[in-house]
C-alpha positions, 0 to 999 in steps of 0.5 A: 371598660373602654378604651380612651384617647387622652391628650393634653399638652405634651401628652397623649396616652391610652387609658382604660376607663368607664367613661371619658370623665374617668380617662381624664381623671386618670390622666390627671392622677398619672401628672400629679403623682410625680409632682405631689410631695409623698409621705413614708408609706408612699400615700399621696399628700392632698392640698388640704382645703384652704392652701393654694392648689396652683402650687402644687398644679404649676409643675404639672400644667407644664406637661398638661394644656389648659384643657384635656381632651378624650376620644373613643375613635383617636388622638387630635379628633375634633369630636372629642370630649373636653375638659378644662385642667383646672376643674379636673384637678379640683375634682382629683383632689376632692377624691383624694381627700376623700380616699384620705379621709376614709384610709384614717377612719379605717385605721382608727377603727382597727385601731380600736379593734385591736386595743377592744 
């Protein structure tokens, strides 16, 4: 994996990732775990498609700037990648949804093996 450069708003972090896309993501993942409600095992609540996502994006976008910017060479370089927030965060929680979607069918699953 490589080595990325992300910045956004007040921040600014190394990530380790496949690709620039990754780091972005990643750094949205970082934001939006402190600000996301957590359920008793500690997962994750995704906004369910049809809610607002900006209600649950507001706290966060007071750390993050409307665009979050990724390089290989270094913060506050003018060649690096740019992504807008917003899209990034839809695409996070599309993923988190997905993870969700996938946690429950395996726990069905094992459920019915377990009862079978």
């Amino acid at each position: 994996m490589a080595k990325f450069y992300v910045q956004s708003g007040e921040l600014a972090e190394v990530i380790h990732a496949v690709d620039s896309q990754a780091a972005a993501l990643w750094l949205m993942n970082t934001v939006m775990e402190t600000f996301f409600p957590a359920v008793a095992d500690t997962k994750l609540v995704p906004v369910e498609i049809g809610s607002d996502p900006f209600e649950y994006l507001e706290d966060g976008l007071l750390l993050l700037g409307e665009e979050i910017f990724v390089s290989e060479q270094g913060f506050d370089r003018q060649d690096s990648d740019q992504f807008d927030s917003i899209e990034i965060f839809t695409e996070w929680n599309e993923l988190i949804l997905a993870v969700a979607k996938l946690e429950k069918s395996f726990s069905a699953e094992n459920e019915e093996l377990a009862i079978g």
